[in-house]
N, C-alpha and C positions, 0 to 999 in steps of 0.2 A: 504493500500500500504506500512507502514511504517516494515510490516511484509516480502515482500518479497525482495528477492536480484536476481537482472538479471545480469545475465553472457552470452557474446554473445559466442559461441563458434560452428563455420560452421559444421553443420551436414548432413547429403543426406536425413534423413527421423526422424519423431519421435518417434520413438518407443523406447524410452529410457531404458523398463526395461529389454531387450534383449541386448541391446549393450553396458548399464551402467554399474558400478561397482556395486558389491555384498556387502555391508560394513558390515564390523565384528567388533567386541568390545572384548576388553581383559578389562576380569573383576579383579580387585584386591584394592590396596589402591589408587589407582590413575590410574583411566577405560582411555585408549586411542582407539582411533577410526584407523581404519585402513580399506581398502577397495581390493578385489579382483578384477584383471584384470583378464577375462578371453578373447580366442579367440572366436571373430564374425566372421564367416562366412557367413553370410545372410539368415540361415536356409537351411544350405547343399549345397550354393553355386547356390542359383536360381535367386540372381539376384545380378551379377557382383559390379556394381555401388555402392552397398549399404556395400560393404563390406570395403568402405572406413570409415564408423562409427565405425569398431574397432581400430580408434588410440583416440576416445574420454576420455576413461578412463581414463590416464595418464592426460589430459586436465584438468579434471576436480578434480584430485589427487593434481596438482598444487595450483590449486584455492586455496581449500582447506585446503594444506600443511598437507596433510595426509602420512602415508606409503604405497607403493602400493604392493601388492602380486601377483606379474604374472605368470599364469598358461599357461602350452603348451596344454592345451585342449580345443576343441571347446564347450562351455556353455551357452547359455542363461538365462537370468532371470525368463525368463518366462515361463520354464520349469524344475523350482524346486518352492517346496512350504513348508517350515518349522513350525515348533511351538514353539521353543524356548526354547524347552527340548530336544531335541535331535533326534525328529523324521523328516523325511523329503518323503514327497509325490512327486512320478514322474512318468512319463509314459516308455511305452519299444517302443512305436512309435518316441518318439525324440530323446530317449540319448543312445537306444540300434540301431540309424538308424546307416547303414551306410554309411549315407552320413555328419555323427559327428567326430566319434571317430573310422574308424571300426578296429584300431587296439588293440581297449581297448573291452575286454569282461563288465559283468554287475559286478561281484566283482572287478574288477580293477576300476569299474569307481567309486562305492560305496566307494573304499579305497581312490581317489581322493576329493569325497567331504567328509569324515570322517576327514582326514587330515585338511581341511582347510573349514571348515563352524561346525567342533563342532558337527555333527550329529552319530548317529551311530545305528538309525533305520531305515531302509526302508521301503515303504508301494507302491509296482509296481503297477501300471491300464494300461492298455492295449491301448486301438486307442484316438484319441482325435475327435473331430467334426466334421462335412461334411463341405468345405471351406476353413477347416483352414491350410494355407500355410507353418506353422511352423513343421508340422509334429506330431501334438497333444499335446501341448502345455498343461502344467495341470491347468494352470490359467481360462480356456476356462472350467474346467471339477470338478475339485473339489478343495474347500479350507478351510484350519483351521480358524476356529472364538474361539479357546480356544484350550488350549493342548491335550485338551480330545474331541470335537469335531470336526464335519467334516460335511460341507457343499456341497453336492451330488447333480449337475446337473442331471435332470432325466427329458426324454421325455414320455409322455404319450400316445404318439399315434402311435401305435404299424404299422404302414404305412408308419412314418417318417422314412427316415435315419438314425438319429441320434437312433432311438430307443433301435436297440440290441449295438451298443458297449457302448451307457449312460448304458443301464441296466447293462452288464458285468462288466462294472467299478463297480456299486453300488453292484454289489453281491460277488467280489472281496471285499471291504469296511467293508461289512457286515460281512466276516469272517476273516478280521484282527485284530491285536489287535495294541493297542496303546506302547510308549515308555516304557512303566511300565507291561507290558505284562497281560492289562486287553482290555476288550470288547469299542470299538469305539462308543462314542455316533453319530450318524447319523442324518442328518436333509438332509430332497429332496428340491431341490430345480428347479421349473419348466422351462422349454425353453419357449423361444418367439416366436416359428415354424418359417418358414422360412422366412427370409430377401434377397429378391432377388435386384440384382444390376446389369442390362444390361447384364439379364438370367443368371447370374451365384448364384449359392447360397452363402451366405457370413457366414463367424461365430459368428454369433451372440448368444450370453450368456451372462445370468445375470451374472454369476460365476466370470465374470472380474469384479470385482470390487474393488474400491482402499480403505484401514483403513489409514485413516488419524488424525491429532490430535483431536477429540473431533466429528465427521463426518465419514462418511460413504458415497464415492460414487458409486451409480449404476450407469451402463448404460441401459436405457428406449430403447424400439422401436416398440413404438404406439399400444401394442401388449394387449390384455387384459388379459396379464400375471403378466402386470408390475406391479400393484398393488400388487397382489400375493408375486411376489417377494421381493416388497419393505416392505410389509408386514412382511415376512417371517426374513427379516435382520435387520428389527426394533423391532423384539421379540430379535434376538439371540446377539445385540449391546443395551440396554438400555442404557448406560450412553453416548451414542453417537446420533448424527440428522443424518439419513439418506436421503440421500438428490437423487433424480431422474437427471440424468442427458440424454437428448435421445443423442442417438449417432447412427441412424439410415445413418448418415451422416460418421462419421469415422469412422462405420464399413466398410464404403466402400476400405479404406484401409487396410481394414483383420484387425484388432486392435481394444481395446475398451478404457478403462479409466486405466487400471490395466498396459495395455502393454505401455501409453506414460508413465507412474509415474517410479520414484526408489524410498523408501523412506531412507533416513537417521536416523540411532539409533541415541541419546542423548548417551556422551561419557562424561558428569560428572553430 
């Protein structure tokens, strides 16, 4: 307990990595931390109520006593994915919807985040999940475990729905190349088939998962995948414990472990 610090600060829901700030770090002889505010909409404006978590950020800029960077664009967290070289992975279902940005084309949005998150490679994937409310969210779909690799949701049972747009994601993947303009190392990673919740299907993927200090967490759900996958993320993190978490339970909020987290960079 002596590790963490509680801040009470009134929110409508937890999904933190969508309505939280983006933090950036200006590296030089003296690194300071700083944080992006972007605009929450709720995910295109589907559910009213929730669009009161975009005055969090500044909240939590306070706490902190950080600088804050406010963007007139609607952003989520959990619809961008970087490496920390300069490349950053996103879908054309969330940030080309328009129910975002539809006054901003795909290079004008690309010159938005070049500007202010330090990136200036793109790598587009197409639909994201069956369920998922965010509009395909790439946290749900694919993520960097190294600047050079890329951890690829992929369904195997050519009946699911998820089938053909994981695969077009992954064959999109297969022929991109990384920040350095060589070939993507690749690693699949399997789904949990489907997680139904009072007959709706819900998004359930290992893919959300959070890199934390010295730890690794999945989301589980009782699926005989999971091992598979927790497998798979304890080859690609050795110096980390991967730790199973099920969340068959907050999936039922459409969200897994990745979507309540934001984490914070070290700034000396």
């Amino acid at each position: 307990m002596e590790r963490l610090s509680l801040y009470d600060i009134p929110a409508v829901d937890v999904w933190m990595r969508d309505y939280g700030p983006t933090f950036v770090v200006r590296n030089g002889a003296e690194k300071r931390l700083a944080l992006n505010d972007w605009i929450f909409n709720a995910w295109g404006r589907k559910y009213e109520s929730y669009m009161a978590d975009d005055s969090i950020c500044p909240e939590i800029a306070k706490l902190l006593g950080v600088p804050v960077f406010e963007h007139g664009i609607v952003l989520e967290g959990g619809a961008i994915e970087v490496n920390g070289r300069g490349a950053c992975l996103t879908t054309e279902q969330c940030l080309l919807n328009s129910n975002r940005n539809p006054h901003l084309g795909r290079k004008e949005i690309e010159q938005v985040l070049r500007n202010n998150l330090a990136v200036d490679h793109f790598i587009w994937l197409g639909d994201g999940i069956v369920g998922d409310d965010t509009d395909g969210h790439i946290d749900d779909i694919a993520r960097f475990v190294n600047p050079t690799t890329i951890l690829c949701a992929v369904e195997e049972n050519p009946k699911d729905e998820n089938y053909r747009p994981l695969q077009e994601n992954f064959e999109r993947l297969q022929a991109a190349k990384d920040q350095d303009g060589k070939k993507i190392e690749l690693v699949k990673l399997p789904m949990p088939g489907p997680v139904i919740y009072e007959g709706t299907r819900l998004p359930a993927s290992y893919a959300n998962f959070y890199i934390a200090n010295g730890v690794v967490l999945v989301p589980t759900y009782n699926h005989p995948n999971d091992a598979a996958a927790l497998g798979i993320l304890g080859d690609l993190f050795p110096g980390r414990k991967v730790i199973g978490i099920p969340c068959e339970a907050l999936v039922a909020g459409l969200g897994a472990i990745h979507c309540v987290t934001q984490q914070e960079p070290e700034a000396d």
